[in-house]
Structure formats: C-alpha cells, structure tokens
C-alpha positions as CSV (number, residue, x, y, z in Angstrom):
1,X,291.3,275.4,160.7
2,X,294.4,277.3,161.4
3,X,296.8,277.9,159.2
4,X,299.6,278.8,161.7
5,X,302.9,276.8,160.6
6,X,303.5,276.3,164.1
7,X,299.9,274.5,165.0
8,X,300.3,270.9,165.9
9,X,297.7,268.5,166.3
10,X,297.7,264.4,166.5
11,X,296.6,261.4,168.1
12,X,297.4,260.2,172.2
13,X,297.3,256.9,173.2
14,X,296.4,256.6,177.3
15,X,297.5,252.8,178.0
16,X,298.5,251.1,180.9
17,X,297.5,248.0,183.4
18,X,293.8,248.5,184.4
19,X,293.3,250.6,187.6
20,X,296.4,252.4,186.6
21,X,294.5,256.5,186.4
22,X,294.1,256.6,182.9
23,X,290.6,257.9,182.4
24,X,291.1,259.9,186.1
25,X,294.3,261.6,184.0
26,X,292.0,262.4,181.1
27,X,289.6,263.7,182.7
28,X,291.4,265.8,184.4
29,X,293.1,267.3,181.3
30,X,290.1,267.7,179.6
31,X,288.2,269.4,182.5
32,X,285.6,268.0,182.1
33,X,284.1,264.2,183.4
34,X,284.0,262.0,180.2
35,X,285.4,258.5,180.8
36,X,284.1,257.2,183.8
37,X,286.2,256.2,186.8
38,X,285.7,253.8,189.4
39,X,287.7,251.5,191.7
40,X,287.2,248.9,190.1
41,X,289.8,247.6,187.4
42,X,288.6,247.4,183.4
43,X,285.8,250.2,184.3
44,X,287.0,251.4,180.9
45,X,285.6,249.3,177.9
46,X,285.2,251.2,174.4
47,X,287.9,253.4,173.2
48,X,286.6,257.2,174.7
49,X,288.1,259.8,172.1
50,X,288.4,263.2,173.6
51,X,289.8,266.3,172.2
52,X,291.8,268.9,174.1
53,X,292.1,272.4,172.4
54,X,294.6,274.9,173.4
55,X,296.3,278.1,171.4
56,X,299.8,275.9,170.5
57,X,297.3,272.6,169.5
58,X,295.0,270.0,169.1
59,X,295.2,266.5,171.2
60,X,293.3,264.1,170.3
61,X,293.1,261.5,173.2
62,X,292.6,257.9,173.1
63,X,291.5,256.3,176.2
64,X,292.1,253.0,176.7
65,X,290.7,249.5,177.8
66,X,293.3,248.3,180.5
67,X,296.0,246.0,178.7
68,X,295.6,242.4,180.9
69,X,295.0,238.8,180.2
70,X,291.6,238.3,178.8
71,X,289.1,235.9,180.3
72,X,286.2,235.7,177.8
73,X,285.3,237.7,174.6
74,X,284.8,241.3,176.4
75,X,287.9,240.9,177.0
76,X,289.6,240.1,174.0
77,X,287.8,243.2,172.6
78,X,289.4,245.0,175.4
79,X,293.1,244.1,174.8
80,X,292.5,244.5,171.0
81,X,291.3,247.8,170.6
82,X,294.2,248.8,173.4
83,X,297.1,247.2,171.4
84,X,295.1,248.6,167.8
85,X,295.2,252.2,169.6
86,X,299.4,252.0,170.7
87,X,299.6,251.3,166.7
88,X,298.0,254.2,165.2
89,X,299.0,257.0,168.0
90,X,301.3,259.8,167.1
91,X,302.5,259.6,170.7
92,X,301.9,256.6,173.6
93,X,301.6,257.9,177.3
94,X,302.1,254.6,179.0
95,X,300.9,255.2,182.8
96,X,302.1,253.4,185.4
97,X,301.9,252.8,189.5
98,X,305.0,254.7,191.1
99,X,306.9,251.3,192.3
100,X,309.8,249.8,191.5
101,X,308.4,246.5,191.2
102,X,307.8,245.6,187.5
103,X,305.3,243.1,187.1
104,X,304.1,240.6,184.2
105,X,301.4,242.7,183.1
106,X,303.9,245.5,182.9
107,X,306.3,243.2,181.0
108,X,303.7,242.3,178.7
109,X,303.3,246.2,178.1
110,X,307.1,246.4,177.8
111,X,307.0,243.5,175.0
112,X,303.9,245.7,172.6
113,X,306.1,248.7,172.8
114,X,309.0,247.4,171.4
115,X,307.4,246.0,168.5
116,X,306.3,250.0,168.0
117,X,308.7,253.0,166.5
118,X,305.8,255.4,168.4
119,X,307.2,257.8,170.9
120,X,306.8,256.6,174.2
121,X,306.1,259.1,177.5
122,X,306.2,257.0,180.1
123,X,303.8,258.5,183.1
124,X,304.3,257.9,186.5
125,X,300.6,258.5,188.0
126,X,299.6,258.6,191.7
127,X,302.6,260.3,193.0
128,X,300.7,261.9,195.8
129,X,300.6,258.6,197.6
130,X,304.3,258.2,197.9
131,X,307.3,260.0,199.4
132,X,308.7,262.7,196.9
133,X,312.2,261.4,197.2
134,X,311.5,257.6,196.1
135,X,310.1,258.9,193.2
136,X,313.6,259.5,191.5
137,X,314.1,255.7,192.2
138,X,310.9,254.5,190.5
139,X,311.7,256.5,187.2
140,X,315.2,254.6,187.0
141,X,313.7,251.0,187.2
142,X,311.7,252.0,184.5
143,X,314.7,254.3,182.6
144,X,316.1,250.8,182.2
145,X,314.2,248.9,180.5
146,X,312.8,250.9,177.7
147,X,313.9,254.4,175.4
148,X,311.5,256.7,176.8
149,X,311.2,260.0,175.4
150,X,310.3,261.6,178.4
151,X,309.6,260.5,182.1
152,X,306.7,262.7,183.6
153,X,306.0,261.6,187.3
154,X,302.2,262.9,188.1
155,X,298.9,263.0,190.2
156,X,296.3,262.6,187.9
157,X,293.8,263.3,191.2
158,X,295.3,266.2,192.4
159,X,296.0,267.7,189.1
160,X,300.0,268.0,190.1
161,X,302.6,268.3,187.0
162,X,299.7,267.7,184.6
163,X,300.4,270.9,182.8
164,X,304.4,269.9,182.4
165,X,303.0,266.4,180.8
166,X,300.8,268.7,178.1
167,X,304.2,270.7,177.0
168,X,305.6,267.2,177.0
169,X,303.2,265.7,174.2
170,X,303.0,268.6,172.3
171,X,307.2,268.2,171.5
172,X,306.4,265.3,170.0
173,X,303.4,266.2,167.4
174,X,303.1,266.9,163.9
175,X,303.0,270.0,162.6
176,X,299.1,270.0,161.4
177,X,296.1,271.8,161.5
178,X,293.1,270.8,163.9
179,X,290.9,267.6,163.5
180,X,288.2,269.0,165.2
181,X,286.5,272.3,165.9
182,X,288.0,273.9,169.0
183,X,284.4,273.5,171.2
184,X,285.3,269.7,170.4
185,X,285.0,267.5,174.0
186,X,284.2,264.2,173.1
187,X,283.6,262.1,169.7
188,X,281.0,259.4,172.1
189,X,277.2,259.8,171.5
190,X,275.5,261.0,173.7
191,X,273.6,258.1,174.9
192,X,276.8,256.5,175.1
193,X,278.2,258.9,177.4
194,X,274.8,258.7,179.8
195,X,274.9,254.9,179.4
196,X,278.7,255.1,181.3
197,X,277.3,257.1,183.6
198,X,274.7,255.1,185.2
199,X,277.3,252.0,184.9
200,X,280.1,254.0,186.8
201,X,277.5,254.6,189.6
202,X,276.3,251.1,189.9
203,X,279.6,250.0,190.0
204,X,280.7,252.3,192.9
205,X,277.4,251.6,194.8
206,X,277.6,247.9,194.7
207,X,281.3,247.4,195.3
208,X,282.1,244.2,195.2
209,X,278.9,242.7,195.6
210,X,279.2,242.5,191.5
211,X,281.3,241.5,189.5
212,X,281.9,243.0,185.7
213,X,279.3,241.8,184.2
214,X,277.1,244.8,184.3
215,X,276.3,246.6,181.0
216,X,273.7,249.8,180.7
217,X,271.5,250.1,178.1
218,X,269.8,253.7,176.8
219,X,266.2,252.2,175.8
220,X,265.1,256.1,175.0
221,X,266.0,259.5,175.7
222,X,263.6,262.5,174.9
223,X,262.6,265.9,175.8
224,X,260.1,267.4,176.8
225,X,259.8,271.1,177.9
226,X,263.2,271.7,179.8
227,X,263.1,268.1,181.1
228,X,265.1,265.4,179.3
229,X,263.3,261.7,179.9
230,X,265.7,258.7,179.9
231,X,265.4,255.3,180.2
232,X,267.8,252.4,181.0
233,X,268.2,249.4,181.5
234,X,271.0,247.4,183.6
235,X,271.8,244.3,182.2
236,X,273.8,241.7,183.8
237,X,274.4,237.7,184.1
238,X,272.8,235.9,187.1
239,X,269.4,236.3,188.7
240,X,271.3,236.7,192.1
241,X,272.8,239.6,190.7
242,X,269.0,241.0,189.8
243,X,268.5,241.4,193.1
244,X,271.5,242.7,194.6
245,X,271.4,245.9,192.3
246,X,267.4,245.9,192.6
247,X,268.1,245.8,196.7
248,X,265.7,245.4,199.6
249,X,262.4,247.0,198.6
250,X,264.4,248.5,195.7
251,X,266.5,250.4,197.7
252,X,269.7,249.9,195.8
253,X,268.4,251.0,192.2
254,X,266.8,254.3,193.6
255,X,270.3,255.0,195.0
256,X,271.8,254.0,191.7
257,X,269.7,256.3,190.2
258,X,269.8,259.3,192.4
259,X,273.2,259.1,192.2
260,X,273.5,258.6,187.9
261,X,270.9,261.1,187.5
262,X,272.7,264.3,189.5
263,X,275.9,263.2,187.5
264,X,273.8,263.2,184.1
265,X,271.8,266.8,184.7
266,X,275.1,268.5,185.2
267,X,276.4,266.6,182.4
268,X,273.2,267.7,180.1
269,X,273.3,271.1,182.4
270,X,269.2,270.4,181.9
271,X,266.9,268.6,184.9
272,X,266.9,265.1,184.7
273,X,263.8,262.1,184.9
274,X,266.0,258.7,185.2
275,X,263.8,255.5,185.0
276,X,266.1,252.4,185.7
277,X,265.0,248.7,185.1
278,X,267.2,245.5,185.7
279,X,267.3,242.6,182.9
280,X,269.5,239.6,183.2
281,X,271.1,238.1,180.3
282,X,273.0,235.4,181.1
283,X,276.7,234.9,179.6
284,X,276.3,238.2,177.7
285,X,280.3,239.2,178.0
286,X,280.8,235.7,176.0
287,X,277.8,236.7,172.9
288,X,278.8,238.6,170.2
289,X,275.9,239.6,169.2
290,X,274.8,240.7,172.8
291,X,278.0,242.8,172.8
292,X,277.1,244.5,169.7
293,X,273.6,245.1,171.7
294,X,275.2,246.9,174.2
295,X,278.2,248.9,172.4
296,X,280.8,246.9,171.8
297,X,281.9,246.3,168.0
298,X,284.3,243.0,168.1
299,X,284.9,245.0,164.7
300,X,285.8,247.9,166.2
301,X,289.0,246.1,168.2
302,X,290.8,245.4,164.7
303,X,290.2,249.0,163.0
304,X,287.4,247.7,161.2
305,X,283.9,249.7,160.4
C-alpha cells in the first residue's frame, strides 16, 4: 500500500448504550448501508468491520453491540465482544444522547474507559433534536467526568459535523500504511450482510409485536442468469411469535419480504428472488450451539478463533 510517511491507518471502536446511533453514524460515514438500523435497542449483534478509505487514510471501523446489562447468553456475547473491541482500538468514539443526565448504563461506560489508556472522542449524536444552545451544556456534564480528547457534538441522520468528527480520528492514528485495499467496504460475508437485512426489516415491520428473539438464517444463495435466488429462514422462540411474523393469510412475511428484498437488489445492484420461511426454536438466545447456528461465536466475544 502506500508508502507516504504521512498515511495513517488504524482501528475505531463505535460504543455506546444501545439505541445510541452507532451503526446510523457508520453508515453514514461509510456511504453506504452496512449495519442495519432499527428502533429497536441491541439491533446490532456481531461486531460489523467496515473500512473507510480517503487520500490522508485508512479507518477501520468497529461497530459495536450496545454496552447494557445482559439477560441471557446473547447477551453476554454482546457486552463481551463490546468491551473486547474498546481494548484493542487505536481510538474509542463513545456516542452518547445529547442530555445532561448521566445514567447507570453511562456510568458503567465511564467505569470500562478508565481501566483503558485508548484515546477517547466522546460523540454527542442526535443533535438535531435539540436546541443548538443547550448543546454547550451537555458537552460540560460530560467534560467532567472523563479526559476526552475531543468532544464532537453530531447528527449522525442528517449527516451534520460528520466530516469535522473524520479530521478528528485521523489526529489520533498511527502513522501506517493501509489494512485493506482502498475498494474495501465491509469485512462481513455476504450472506451475513443479506441475513441483517431481512432481520432489520422484520424488526421494523413487527414493531413491538416481537421481541429480540428473532434471528435470520441464509439456507442458500445462488445465481442464476442475472437473477440471484436466496433463501431464508426466520427463526425465533415461541409458536405465538410464528404467527405474528407469518400474519393473516401470510400477509406479514410477504411484506417482510418485499420490503428485505428491494433493500438486498440494491445492495447486490442485481434483481432479487427472496423466499422466506418461519422456524421456531425455542430458547435459542440461551443455546450455544444454536448461536453458533445462527452467527454468533461465544469465541468470538473473547478474541478467540
């Protein structure tokens, strides 16, 4: 890669409470739709690498599973791939709600960056949802208590300041040449990419009819011709739950599916055939090996292969 002594290239951590922006902000500084977003807290469950390429450097994001209490063994995995990821970063952006109300899961934040010599850029997210002037207020409860290196307030949505957070994390960077090649986007598999995709819509669709104990599975995806054939499954816990994301005379899947599949083509940038099938598998968040099944390496969570 280059060989410019002033090339820098290294390793962002995106953490914060779930709900907080984080894969809407990396999304957006990518420019392109990788990690899916949804309204829903914890939408975000594997670590999603992407890799952002510009003439000064390489960033190499790491998006985040919300930090938060965990309930069962999806979300242990969760927490311990997010705490992991705030160790081996060259720089943290820690995103948070613009308030100046610091709650416990902010604390608990607070508490794993202070065990951490990691530079820290705190982000202030969502700004266009409050007044400009209380912003200034916001950055000084948090100016108290912990060094920041820098204090960027943004709106991941509307794309404000976003450029001004980039100069920001490139101050802090080694000097290094590139990890990957420059037409580099994403390090996730495809099918793992398509798989989020379908699970971000289903989500959305069913609100909060169901809870998060939805997981997609890719059973195949081939071409044929100019047409790329895929097939997935939606797993989740209860029979009731079957038959709310199947809906009356399968109403609710087909939507599901209209919905994934127009999000997938112009992800592929190739026409589309979705076939979607519903399995339940009860308690699967609490299985290792039905987390393996669907993606998720309690492994992975301590750095291990």
């Amino acid at each position: 890669m280059s060989e410019n002594q002033s090339y820098k290239s290294g390793f962002v951590s995106l953490i914060g409470r779930p709900n907080v922006g984080k894969s809407t902000l990396m999304n957006r500084l990518i420019g392109q739709k990788i990690a899916i977003t949804s309204n829903k807290p914890q939408t975000t469950r594997n670590r999603i690498q992407t890799v952002l390429t510009l003439e000064e450097g390489q960033i190499v994001f790491l998006d985040t599973p919300g930090i938060h209490k965990a309930k069962n063994k999806l979300g242990d995995y969760m927490v311990n791939v997010a705490e992991h990821t705030i160790r081996e970063a060259d720089v943290v952006l820690w995103l948070v709600e613009p308030t100046d109300y610091i709650g416990a899961g902010e604390r608990h934040i607070i508490e794993q960056l202070k065990k951490v010599k990691t530079p820290v850029i705190l982000v202030i997210n969502k700004t266009d949802t409050v007044q400009k002037e209380m912003i200034l207020k916001f950055i000084d409860t948090y100016r108290r208590e912990l060094d920041f290196q820098e204090i960027v307030p943004v709106s991941a949505l509307k794309g404000d300041n976003t450029d001004e957070l980039v100069k920001c994390i490139f101050k802090y960077l080694p000097y290094g040449q590139a990890f990957y090649d420059e037409d580099t986007i994403t390090d996730q598999p495809m099918r793992q990419i398509v798989a989020e995709l379908v699970r971000e819509k289903a989500l959305r669709l069913l609100e909060d009819e169901i809870p998060h104990g939805i997981a997609v599975s890719i059973e195949s995806m081939k071409e044929s011709g100019k047409i790329c054939h895929i097939e997935a499954t939606i797993v989740c816990e209860k029979e009731s739950h079957k038959g709310i994301i199947i809906g009356k005379g399968g109403a609710m899947l087909k939507k599901i599916g209209q919905s994934a599949r127009r999000e997938i083509e112009s992800f592929l940038e190739q026409q589309v055939n979705l076939r979607l099938w519903v399995k339940v598998k009860k308690d699967w968040r609490g299985s290792d090996f039905l987390m393996k099944n669907f993606g998720y390496n309690p492994g992975d969570a301590n750095g291990k292969e």
